[in-house]
C-alpha positions in Angstrom: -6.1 23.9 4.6 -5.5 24.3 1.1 -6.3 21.6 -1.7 -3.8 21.8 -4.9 -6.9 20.3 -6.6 -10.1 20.9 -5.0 -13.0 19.1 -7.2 -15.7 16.4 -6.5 -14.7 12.8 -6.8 -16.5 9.6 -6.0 -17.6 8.6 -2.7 -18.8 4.9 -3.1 -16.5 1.8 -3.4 -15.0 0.6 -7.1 -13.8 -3.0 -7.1 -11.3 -4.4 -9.8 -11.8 -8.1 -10.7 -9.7 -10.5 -12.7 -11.6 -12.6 -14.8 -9.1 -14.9 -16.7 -5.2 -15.0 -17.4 -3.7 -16.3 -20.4 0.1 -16.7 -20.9 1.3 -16.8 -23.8 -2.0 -18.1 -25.3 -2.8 -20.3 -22.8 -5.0 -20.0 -19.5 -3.3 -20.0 -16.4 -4.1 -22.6 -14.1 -6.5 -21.7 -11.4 -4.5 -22.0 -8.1 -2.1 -19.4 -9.4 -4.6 -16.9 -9.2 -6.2 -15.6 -5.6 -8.8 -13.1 -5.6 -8.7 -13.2 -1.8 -5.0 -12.1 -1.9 -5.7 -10.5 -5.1 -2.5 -11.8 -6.1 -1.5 -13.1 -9.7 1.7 -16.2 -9.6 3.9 -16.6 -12.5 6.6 -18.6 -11.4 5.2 -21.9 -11.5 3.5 -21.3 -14.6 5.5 -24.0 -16.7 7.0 -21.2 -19.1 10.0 -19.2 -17.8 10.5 -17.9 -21.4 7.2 -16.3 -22.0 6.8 -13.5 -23.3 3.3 -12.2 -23.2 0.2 -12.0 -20.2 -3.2 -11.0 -21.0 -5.1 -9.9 -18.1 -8.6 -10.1 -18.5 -10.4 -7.6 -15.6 -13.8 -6.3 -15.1 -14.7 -2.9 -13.0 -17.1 -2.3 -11.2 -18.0 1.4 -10.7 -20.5 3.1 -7.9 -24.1 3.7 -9.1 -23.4 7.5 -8.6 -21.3 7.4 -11.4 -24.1 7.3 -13.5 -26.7 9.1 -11.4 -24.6 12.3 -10.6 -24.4 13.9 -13.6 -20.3 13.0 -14.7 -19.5 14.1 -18.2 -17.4 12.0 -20.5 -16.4 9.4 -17.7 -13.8 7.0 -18.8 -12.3 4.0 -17.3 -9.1 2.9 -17.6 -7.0 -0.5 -16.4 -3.2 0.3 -15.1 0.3 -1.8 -15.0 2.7 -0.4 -13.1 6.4 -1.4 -12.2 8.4 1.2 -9.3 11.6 -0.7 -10.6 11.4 -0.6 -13.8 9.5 3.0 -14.0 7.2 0.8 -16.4 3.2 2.5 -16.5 0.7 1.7 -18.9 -2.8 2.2 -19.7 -5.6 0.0 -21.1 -9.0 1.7 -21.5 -11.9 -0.4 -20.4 -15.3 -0.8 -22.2 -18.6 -0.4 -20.8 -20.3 -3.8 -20.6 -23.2 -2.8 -18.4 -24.4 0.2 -16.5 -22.1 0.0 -13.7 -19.7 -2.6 -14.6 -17.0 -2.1 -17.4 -14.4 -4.7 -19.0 -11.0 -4.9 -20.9 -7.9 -7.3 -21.5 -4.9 -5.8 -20.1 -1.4 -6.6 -21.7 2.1 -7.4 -20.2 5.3 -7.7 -22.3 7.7 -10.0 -20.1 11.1 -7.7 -21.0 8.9 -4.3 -19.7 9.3 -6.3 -16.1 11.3 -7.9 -13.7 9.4 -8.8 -10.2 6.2 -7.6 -9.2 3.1 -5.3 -11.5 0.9 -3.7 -10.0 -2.9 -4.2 -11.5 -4.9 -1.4 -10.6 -8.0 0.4 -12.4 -9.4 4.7 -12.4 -12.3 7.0 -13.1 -11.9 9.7 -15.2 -14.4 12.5 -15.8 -14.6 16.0 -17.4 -15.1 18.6 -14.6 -15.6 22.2 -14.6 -14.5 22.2 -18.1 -11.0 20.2 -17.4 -10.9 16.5 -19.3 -9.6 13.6 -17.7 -9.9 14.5 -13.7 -9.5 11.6 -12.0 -12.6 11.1 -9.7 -12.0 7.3 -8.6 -10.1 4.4 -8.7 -10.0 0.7 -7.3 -10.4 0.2 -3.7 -8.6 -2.5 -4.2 -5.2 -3.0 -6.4 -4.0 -6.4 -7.5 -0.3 -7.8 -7.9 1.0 -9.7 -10.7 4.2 -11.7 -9.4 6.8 -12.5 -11.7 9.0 -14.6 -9.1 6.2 -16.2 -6.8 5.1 -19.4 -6.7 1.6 -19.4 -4.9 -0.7 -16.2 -4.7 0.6 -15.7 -1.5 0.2 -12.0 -0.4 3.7 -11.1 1.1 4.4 -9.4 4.3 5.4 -6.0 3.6 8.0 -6.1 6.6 10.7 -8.8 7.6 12.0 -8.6 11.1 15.6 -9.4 11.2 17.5 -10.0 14.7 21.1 -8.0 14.6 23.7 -7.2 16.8 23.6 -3.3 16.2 27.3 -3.3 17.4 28.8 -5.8 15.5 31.4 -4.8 12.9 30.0 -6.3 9.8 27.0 -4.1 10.1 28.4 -1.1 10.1 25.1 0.4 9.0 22.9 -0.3 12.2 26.1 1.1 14.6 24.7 4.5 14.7 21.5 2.8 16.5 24.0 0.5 18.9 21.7 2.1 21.7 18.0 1.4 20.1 16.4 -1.7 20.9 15.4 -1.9 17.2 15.2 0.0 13.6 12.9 0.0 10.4 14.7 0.5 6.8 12.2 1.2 4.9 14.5 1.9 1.9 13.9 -1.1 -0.8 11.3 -2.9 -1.9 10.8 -4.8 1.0 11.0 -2.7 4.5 13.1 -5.0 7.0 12.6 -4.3 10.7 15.6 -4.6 12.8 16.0 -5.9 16.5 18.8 -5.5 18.5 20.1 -8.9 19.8 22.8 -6.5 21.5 19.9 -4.9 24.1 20.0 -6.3 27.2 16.9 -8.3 28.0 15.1 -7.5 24.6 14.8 -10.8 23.0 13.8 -12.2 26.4 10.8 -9.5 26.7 10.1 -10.4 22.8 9.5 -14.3 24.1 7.9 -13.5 27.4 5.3 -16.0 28.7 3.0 -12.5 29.8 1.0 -11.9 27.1 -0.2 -8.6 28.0 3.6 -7.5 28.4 4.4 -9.4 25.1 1.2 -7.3 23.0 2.1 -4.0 24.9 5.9 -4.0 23.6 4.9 -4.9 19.9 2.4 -2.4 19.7 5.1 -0.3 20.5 7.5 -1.5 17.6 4.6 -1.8 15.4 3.9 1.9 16.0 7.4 3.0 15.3 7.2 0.5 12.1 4.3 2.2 11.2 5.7 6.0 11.5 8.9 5.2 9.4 6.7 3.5 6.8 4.4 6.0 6.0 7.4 9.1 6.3 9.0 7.0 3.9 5.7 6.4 1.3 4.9 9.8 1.9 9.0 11.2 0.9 8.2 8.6 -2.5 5.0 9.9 -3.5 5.9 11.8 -7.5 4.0 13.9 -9.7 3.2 13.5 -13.0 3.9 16.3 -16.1 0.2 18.2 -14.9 1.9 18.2 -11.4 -0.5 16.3 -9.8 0.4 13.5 -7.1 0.6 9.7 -8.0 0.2 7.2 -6.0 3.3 4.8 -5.8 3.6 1.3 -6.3 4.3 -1.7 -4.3 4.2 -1.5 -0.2 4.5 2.1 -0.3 1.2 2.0 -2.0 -0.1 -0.1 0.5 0.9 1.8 3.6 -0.6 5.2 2.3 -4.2 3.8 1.6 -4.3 2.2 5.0 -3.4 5.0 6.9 -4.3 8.4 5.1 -7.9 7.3 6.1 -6.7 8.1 10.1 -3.8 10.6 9.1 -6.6 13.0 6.7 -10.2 11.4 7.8 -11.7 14.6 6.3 -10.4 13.5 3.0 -10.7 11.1 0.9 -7.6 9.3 -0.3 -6.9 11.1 -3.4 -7.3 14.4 -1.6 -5.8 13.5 1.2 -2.8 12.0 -0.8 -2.6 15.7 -2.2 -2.8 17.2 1.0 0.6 15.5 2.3 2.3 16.0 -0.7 0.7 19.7 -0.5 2.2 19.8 2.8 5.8 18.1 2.5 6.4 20.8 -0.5 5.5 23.8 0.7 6.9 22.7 4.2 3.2 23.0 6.3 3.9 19.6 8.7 2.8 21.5 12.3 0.3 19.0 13.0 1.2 16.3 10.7 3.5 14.4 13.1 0.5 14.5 15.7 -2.2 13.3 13.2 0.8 10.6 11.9 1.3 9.3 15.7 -2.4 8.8 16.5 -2.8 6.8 12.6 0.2 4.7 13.6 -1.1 3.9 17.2 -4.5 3.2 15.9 -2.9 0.8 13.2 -1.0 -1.0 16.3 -3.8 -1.0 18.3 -1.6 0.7 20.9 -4.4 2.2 23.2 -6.2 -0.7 23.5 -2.8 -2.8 24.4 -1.5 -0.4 26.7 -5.1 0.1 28.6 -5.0 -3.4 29.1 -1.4 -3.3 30.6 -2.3 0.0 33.2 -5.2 -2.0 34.2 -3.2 -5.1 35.1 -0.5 -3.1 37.1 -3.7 -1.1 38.6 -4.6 -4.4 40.2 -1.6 -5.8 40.9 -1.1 -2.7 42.9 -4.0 -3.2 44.6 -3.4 -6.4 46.0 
């Protein structure tokens, strides 16, 4: 299994933590900011015209960054937009052994819905400046059109008649009980209101019936999420893999862990881009299938359901 870029990196957690927002000047109220959700609201800030947010984080690093022997370790704070292609970097300052600190800055015309807040290790290794060796375990969102902190859903499951004419884009699936575009910048699951007795399976009063079937759609929702993260994952002018913003982000870091358990994210990221390019997927679909039924928690639901019809069987 080859690694395009095969050097240590950190193995303890990094957490990125917003201390204060100020728009334009002044601090943003308090309930428009959610460190549960770590999520940042702007629309009911009182000032649709602004034009500047200050973003005032702190980072808190691993103690082995300090104890295993990194050379000229930097930390840096990014904004990142998919739709706007907008990335920047703010470099944070050392406050205390493992915890350092910066003001981030957003320009209103550099964005249109939703920044990604997220912060990254750098190190000298073997000679080469500015490896990445960490980032945030965690990423934050900065909301331009929300109105509460809310974390969104990443999918929205829309019923359809796949064989209607004014949706000429789910005929091809007229058959399928239901679909995942995972195209934009939020995925939409399809059901078929066309398949005979889905919706009444979907509304069933068995729950064991009920969880078994949406583990089932949750494990297809899963494979055509990550296929599609995976297809958007770019590289930068070194060649190495970024990760991308948004859901696609989202989906990657909570699956690679099952896909590449052997790795950690940032190699593991590398090793599916490593994969996809030089076309190397034998066993990727297998590993993908197993993350994707884990995720759904299909092996528990289904064990349940064999166990049921085991007894019923019995009687």
């Amino acid at each position: 299994m080859n690694r395009l870029f095969p050097y240590p990196t950190l193995v303890g957690r990094s957490e990125l933590e917003v201390v204060g927002v100020r728009l334009d000047g002044r601090p943003l109220p308090a309930p428009l900011i959610s460190a549960s959700n770590r999520v940042i609201a702007l629309n009911q800030a009182e000032r649709p015209d602004w034009e500047e947010v200050k973003i005032e984080v702190r980072f808190r690093t691993p103690r082995e960054l300090r104890t295993g022997g990194w050379q000229v370790v930097g930390c840096y704070s990014s904004l990142s937009e998919r739709r706007t292609n907008t990335r920047s970097l703010t470099r944070l300052v050392q406050e205390s052994d493992d915890v350092w600190a910066g003001v981030v800055l957003a320009h209103h015309d550099d964005h249109r819905r939703r920044i990604d807040l997220d912060a990254l290790i750098t190190a000298t290794v073997r000679e080469v400046p500015g490896r990445i060796i960490g980032r945030a375990a965690d990423m934050w969102t900065i909301d331009l059109e929300a109105r509460t902190p809310a974390r969104k859903n990443t999918v929205k499951a829309v019923w359809s008649d796949f064989t209607a004419a004014d949706k000429p884009f789910l005929n091809p699936y007229r058959d399928d009980p239901w679909t995942i575009e995972a195209s934009g910048e939020e995925p939409t699951l399809y059901l078929n209101s066309a398949f005979e007795g889905l919706r009444q399976l979907m509304r069933t009063s068995d729950r064991t019936t009920r969880d078994v079937v949406g583990a089932q759609v949750a494990s297809d929702m899963w494979v055509a999420l990550f296929n599609a993260a995976a297809a958007s994952v770019e590289t930068d002018a070194d060649g190495q893999p970024e990760w991308p913003s948004g859901w696609r982000a989202a989906v990657l870091r909570r699956m690679l862990p099952d896909v590449f358990p052997e790795h950690s994210p940032d190699d593991a990221l590398i090793e599916i881009h490593s994969r996809r390019e030089q076309g190397e997927e034998s066993d990727l679909q297998a590993r993908l299938l197993h993350a994707a039924s884990r995720q759904a928690q299909l092996p528990k639901r289904l064990s349940g359901f064999i166990r049921i019809l085991a007894k019923k069987e019995n009687l």
